[in-house]
C-alpha positions as a Markdown table, in Angstrom:
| # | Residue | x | y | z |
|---|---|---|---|---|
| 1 | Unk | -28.9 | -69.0 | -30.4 |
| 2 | Unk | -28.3 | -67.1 | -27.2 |
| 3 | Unk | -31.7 | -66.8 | -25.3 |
| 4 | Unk | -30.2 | -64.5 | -22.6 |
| 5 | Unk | -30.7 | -61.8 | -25.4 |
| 6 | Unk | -34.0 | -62.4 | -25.7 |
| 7 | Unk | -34.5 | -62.5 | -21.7 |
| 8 | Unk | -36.7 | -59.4 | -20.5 |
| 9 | Unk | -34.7 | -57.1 | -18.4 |
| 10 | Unk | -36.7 | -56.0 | -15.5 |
| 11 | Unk | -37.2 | -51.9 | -16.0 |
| 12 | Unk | -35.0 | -49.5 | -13.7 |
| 13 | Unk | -36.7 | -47.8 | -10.7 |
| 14 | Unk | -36.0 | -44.0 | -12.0 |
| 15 | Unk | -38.4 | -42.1 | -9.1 |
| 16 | Unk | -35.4 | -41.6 | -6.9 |
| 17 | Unk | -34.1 | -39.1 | -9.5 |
| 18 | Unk | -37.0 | -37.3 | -10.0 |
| 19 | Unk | -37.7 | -33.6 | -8.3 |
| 20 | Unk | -40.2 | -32.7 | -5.3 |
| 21 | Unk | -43.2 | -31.4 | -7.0 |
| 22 | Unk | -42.9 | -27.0 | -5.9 |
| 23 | Unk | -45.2 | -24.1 | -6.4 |
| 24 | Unk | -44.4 | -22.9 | -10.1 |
| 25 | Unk | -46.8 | -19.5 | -11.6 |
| 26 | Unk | -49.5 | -21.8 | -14.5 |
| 27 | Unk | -50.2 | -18.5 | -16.2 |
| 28 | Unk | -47.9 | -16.2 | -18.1 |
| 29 | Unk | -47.4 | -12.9 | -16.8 |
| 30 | Unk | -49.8 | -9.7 | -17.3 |
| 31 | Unk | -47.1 | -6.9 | -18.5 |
| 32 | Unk | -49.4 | -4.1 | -17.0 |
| 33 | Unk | -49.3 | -5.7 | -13.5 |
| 34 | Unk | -45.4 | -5.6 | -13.5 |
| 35 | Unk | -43.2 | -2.1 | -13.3 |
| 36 | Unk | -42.4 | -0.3 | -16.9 |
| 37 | Unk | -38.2 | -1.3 | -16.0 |
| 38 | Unk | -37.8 | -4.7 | -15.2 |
| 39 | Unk | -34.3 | -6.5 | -14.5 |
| 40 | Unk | -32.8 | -9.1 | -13.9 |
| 41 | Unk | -30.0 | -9.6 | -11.1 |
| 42 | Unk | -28.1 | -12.5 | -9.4 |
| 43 | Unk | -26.4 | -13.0 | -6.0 |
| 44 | Unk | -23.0 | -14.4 | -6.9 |
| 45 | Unk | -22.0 | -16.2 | -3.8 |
| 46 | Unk | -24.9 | -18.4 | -4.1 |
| 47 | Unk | -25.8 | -17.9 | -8.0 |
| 48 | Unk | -29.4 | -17.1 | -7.2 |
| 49 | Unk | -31.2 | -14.6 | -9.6 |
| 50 | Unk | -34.4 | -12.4 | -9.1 |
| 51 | Unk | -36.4 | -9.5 | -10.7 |
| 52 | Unk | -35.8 | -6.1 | -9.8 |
| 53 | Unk | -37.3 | -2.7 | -10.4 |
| 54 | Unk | -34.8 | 0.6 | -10.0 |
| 55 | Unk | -35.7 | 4.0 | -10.5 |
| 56 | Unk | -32.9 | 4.8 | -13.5 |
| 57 | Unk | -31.1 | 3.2 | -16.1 |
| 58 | Unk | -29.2 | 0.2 | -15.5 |
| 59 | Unk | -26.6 | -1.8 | -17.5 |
| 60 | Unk | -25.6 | -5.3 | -17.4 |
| 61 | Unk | -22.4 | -5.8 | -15.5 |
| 62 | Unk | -23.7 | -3.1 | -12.9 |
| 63 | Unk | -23.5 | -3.6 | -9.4 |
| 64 | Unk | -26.1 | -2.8 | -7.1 |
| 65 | Unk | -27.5 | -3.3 | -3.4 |
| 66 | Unk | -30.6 | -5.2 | -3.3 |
| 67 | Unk | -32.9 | -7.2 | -0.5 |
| 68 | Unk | -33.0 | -10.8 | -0.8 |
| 69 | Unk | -34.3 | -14.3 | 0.9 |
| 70 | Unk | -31.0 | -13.7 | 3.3 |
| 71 | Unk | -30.5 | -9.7 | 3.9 |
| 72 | Unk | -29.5 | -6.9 | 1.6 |
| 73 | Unk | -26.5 | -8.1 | -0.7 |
| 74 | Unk | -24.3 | -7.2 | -3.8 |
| 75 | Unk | -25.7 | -8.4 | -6.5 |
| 76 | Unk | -24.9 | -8.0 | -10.5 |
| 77 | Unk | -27.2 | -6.5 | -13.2 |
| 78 | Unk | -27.5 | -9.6 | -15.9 |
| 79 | Unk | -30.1 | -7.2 | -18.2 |
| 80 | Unk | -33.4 | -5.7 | -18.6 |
| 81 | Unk | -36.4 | -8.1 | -18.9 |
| 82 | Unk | -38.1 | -7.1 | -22.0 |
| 83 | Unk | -40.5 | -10.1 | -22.5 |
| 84 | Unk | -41.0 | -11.5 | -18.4 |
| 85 | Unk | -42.7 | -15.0 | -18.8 |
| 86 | Unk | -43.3 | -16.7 | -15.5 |
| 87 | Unk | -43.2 | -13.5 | -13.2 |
| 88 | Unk | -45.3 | -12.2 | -9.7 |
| 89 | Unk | -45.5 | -9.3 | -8.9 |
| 90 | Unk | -44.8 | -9.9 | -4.9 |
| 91 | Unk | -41.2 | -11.7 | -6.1 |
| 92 | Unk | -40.4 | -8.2 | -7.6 |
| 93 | Unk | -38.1 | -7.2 | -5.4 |
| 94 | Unk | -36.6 | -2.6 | -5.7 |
| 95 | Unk | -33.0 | -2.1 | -5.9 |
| 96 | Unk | -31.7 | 0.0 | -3.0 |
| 97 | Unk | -28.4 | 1.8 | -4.8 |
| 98 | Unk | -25.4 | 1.4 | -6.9 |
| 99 | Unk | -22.6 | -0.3 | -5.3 |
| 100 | Unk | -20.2 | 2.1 | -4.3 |
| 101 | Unk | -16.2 | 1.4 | -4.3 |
| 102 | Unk | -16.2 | 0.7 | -0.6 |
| 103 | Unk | -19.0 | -1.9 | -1.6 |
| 104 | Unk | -16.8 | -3.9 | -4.1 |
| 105 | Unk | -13.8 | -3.8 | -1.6 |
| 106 | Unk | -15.8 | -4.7 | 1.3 |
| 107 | Unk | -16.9 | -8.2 | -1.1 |
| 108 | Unk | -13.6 | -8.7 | -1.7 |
| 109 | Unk | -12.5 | -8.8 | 1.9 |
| 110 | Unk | -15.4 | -11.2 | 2.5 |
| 111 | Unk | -14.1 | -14.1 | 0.0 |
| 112 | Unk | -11.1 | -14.3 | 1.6 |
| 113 | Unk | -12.9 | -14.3 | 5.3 |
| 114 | Unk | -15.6 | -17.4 | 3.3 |
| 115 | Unk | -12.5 | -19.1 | 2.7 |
| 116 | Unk | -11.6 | -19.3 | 6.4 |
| 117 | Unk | -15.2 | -19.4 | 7.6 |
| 118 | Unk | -15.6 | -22.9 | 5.5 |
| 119 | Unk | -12.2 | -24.4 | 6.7 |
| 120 | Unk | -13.4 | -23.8 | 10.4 |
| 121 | Unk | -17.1 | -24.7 | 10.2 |
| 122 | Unk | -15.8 | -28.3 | 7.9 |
| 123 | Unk | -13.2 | -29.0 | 10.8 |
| 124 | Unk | -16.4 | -28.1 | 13.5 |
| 125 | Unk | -18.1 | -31.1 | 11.2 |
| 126 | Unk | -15.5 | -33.8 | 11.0 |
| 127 | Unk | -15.0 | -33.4 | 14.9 |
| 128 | Unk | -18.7 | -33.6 | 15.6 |
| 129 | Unk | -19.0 | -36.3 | 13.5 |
| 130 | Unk | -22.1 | -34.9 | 11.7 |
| 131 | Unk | -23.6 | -36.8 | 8.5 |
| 132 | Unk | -23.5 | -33.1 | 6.3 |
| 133 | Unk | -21.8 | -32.0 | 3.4 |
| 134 | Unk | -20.6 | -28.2 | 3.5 |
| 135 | Unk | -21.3 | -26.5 | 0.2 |
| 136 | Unk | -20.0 | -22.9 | 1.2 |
| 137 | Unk | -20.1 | -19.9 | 3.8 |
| 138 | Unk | -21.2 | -16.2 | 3.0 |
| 139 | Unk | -20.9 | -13.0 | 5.0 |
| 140 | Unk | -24.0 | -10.7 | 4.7 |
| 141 | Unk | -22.5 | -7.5 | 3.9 |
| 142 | Unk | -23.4 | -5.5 | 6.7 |
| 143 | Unk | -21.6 | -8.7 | 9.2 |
| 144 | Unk | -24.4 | -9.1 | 10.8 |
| 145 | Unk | -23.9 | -12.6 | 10.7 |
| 146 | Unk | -22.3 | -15.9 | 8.3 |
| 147 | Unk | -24.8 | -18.3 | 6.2 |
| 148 | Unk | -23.4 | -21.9 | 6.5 |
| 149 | Unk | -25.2 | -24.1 | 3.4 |
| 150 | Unk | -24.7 | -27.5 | 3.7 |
| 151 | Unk | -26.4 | -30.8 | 1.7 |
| 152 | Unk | -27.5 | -33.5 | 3.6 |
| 153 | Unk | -29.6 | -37.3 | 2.4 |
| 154 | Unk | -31.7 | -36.2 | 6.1 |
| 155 | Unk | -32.4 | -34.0 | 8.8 |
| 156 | Unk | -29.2 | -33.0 | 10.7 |
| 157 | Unk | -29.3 | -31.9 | 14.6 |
| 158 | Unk | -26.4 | -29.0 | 14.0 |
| 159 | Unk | -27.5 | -27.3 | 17.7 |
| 160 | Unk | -24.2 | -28.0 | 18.9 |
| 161 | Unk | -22.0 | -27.3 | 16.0 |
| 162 | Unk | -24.0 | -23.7 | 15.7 |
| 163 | Unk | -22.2 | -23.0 | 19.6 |
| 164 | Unk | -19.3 | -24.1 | 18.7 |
| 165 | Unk | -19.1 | -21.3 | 15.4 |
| 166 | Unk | -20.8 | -18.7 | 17.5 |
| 167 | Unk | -17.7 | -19.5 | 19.9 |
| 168 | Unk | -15.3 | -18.4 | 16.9 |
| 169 | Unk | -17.1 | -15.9 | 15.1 |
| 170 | Unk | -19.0 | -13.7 | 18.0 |
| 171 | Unk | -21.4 | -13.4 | 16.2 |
| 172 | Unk | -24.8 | -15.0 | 14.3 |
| 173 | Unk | -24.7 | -18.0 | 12.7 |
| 174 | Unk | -27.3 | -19.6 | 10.4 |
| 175 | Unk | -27.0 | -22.9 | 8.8 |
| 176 | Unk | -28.9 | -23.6 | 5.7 |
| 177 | Unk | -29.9 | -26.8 | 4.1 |
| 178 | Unk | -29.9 | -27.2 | 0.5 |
| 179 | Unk | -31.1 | -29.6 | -2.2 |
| 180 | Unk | -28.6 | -31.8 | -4.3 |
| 181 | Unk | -29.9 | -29.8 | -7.4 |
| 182 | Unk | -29.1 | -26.3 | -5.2 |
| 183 | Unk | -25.8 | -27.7 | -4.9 |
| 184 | Unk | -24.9 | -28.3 | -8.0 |
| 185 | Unk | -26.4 | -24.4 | -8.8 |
| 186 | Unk | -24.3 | -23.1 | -6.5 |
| 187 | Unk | -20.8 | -25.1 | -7.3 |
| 188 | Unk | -21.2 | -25.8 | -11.0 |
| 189 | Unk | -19.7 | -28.3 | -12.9 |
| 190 | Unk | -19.5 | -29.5 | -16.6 |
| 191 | Unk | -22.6 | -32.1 | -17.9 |
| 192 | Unk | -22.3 | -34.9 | -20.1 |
| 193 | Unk | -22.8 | -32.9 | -22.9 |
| 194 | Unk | -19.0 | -30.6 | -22.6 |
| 195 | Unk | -20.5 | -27.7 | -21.7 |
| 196 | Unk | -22.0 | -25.7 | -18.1 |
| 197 | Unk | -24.1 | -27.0 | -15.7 |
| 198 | Unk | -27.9 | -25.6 | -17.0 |
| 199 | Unk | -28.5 | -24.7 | -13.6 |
| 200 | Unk | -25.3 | -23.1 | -12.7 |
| 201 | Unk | -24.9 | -21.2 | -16.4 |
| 202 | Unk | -28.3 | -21.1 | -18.0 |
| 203 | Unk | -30.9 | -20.8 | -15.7 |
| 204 | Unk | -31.4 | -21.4 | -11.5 |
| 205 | Unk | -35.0 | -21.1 | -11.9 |
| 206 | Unk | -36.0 | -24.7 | -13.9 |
| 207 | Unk | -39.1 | -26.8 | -13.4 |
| 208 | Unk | -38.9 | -29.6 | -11.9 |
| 209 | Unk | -38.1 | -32.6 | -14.3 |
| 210 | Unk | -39.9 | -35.8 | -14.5 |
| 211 | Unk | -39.3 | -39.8 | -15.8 |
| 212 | Unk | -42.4 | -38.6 | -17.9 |
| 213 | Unk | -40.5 | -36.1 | -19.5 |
| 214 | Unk | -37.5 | -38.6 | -21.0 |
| 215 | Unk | -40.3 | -40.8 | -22.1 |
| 216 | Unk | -42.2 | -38.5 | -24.4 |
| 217 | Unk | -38.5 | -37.5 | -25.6 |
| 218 | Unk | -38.1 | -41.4 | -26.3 |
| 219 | Unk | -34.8 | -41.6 | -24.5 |
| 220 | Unk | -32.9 | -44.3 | -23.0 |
| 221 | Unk | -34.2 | -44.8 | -19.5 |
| 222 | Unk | -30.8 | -45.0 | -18.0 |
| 223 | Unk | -29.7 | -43.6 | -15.0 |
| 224 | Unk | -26.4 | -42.7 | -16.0 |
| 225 | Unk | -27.7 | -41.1 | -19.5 |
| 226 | Unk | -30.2 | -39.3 | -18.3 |
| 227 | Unk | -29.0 | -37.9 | -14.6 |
| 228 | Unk | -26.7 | -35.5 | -14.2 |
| 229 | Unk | -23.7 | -34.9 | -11.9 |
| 230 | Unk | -26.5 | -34.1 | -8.9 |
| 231 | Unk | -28.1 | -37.4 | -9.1 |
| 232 | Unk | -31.5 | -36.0 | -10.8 |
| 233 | Unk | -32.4 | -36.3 | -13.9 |
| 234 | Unk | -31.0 | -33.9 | -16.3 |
| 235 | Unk | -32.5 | -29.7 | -16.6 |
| 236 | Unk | -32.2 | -29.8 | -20.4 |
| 237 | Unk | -35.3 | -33.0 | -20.1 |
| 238 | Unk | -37.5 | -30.1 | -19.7 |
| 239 | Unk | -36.4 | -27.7 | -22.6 |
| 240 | Unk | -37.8 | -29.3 | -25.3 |
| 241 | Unk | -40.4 | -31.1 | -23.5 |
| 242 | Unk | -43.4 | -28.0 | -24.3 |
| 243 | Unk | -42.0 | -28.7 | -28.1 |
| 244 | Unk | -42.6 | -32.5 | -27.8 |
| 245 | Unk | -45.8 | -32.3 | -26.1 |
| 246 | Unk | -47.3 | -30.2 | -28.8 |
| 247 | Unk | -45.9 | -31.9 | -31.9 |
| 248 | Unk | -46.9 | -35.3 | -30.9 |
| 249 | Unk | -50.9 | -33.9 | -30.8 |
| 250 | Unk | -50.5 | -33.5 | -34.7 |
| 251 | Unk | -49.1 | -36.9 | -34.9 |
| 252 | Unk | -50.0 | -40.7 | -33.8 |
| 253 | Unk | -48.3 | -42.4 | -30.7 |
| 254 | Unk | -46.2 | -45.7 | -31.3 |
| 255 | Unk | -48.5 | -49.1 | -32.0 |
| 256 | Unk | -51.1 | -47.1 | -33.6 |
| 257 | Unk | -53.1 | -48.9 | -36.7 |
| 258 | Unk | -53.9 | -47.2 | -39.4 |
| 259 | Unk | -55.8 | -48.4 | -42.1 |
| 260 | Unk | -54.4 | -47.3 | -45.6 |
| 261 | Unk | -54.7 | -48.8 | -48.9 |
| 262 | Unk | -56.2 | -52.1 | -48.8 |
| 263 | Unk | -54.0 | -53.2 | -45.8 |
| 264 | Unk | -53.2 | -52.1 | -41.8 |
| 265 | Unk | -50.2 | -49.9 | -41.3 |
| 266 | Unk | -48.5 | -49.7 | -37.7 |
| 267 | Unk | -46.7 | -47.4 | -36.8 |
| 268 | Unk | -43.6 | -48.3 | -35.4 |
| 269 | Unk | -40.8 | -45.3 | -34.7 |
| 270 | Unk | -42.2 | -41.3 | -34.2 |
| 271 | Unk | -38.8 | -38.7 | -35.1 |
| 272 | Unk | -40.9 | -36.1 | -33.6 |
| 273 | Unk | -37.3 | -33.1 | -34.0 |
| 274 | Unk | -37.7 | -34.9 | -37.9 |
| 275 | Unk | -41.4 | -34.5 | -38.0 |
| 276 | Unk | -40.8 | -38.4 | -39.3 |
| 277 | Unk | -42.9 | -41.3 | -38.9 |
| 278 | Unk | -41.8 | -45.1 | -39.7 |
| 279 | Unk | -44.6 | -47.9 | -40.2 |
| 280 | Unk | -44.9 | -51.4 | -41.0 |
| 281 | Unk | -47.5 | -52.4 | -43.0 |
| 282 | Unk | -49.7 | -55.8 | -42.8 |
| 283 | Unk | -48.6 | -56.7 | -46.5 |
| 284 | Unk | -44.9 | -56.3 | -45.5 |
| 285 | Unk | -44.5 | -52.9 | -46.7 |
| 286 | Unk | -42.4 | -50.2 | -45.0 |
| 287 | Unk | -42.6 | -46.8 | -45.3 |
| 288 | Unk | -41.5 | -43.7 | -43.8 |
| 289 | Unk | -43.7 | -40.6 | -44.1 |
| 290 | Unk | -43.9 | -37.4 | -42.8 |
| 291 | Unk | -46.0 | -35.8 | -39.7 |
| 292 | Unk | -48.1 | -33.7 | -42.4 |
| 293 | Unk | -49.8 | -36.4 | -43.9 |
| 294 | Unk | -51.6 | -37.4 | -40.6 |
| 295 | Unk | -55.0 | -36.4 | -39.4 |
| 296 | Unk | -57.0 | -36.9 | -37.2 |
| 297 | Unk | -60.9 | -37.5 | -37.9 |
| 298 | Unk | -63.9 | -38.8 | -36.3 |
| 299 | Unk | -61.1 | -39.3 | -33.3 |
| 300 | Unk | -59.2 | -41.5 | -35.3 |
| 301 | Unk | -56.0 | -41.4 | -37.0 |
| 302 | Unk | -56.4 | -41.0 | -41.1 |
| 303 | Unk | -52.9 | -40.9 | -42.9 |
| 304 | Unk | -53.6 | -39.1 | -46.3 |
| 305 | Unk | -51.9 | -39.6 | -50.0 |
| 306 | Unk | -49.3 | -37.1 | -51.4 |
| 307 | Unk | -52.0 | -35.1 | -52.6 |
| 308 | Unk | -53.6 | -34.5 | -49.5 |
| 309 | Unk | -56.8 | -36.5 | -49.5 |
């Protein structure tokens, strides 16, 4: 027999993939203390969406002028909100106008000025020698001045690289650090499962994800399973986490004894999508029942016949 299958294989350190804990709303919103027309609209350049109020009737696919984080920018309708979960009003942010023709053209000019902007500022890098990744370069669109966003493992002194754009450009330069997770928002990608990156397709505002979260999901506590192309642990961990945190209350963990006619049974495997519980009993049955026959009473478990008793 080959006792290196029997050896125990010391558990992976996961915390490096987990997310910074960050300031997330506990309560749903109150619909009265939000205004009557609700959208929502993202910043293309750096995929970033927000809420928005406007004074008329919007469409999605609209363009419009709005204020965000960085200065007033084009920005595209994706819908009205007609059920806001998660939603303050302070981050409601009014939309200015409609883009006008000369706004469209005037984006279009600025890709093609990004494009040069990020060739000179990643040739500025590799000369300096600096230990940051360039992610991508945007032009407010008033030219007031160029975001740089770059990724980084730590803090970067970028004093001397910021003289030598403001040489170039003539004008005011900002650099920006962003997250891994930010990153991968921002340049997309395809996951492990074939389709979008969530955060680039589905949603930029997710919570952060915990090891916690792949264990209540009873998933394989591999890095490479359960991280995605960022380094972090997967955003879909946290989509059917609520689900699995609330079906496992009407159901008992793994290794918990249940008495049940005239022997012990254990349970061994919880299917919580399948609602599906597999147990061992101390008389060498097996069986496999489902989560509606448990109940709790007296704080203990109590798994009841067919008939409900």
């Amino acid at each position: 027999m080959d006792e290196d299958l029997y050896r125990e294989v010391p558990e992976e350190d996961l915390s490096h993939l987990e997310d910074e804990r960050v300031d997330i709303p506990e309560h749903r919103s109150n619909r009265a203390d939000l205004p009557d027309s609700l959208y929502r609209i993202k910043v293309e350049p750096y995929n970033e969406t927000f809420h928005a109020t406007f004074e008329g009737e919007l469409k999605a696919g609209d363009k419009v002028m709005a204020p965000t984080r960085y200065g007033r920018e084009l920005c595209t309708v994706l819908g009205h909100v007609m059920h806001p979960m998660y939603v303050r009003p302070e981050d409601v942010v009014h939309i200015e106008r409609l883009a006008s023709a000369a706004d469209l053209e005037r984006r279009a000019a600025d890709e093609e000025k990004e494009r040069k902007a990020f060739a000179i500022c990643q040739e500025k890098i590799k000369v300096r020698n600096l230990p940051m990744k360039l992610v991508f370069a945007h032009y407010l669109p008033d030219d007031s001045k160029v975001l740089f966003f770059f990724s980084a493992d730590s803090r970067v002194d970028f004093r001397d690289l910021v003289k030598d754009l403001v040489a170039v450009f003539k004008m005011r330069i900002e650099l920006r650090q962003i997250g891994v997770r930010d990153e991968a928002r921002v340049v997309g990608g395809c996951g492990v499962c074939g389709r979008v990156l969530c955060c680039n397709g589905v949603n930029d505002k997710l919570v952060p994800v915990s090891i916690k979260m792949a264990k209540d999901q009873n998933l394989s506590l591999n890095s490479l399973k359960i991280s995605g192309p960022c380094g972090r642990l997967l955003c879909c961990l946290a989509y059917e986490y609520g689900f699995y945190k609330e079906a496992r209350r009407s159901m008992p963990s793994e290794g918990v004894r249940i008495p049940y006619d005239g022997t012990v049974l254990r349970v061994l495997e919880v299917n919580v999508p399948a609602g599906r519980l597999r147990l061992s009993g101390e008389d060498g049955r097996y069986l496999e029942v489902g989560a509606e026959r448990f109940e709790q009473r007296d704080g203990r478990w109590v798994l009841l016949d067919e008939a409900g008793s």
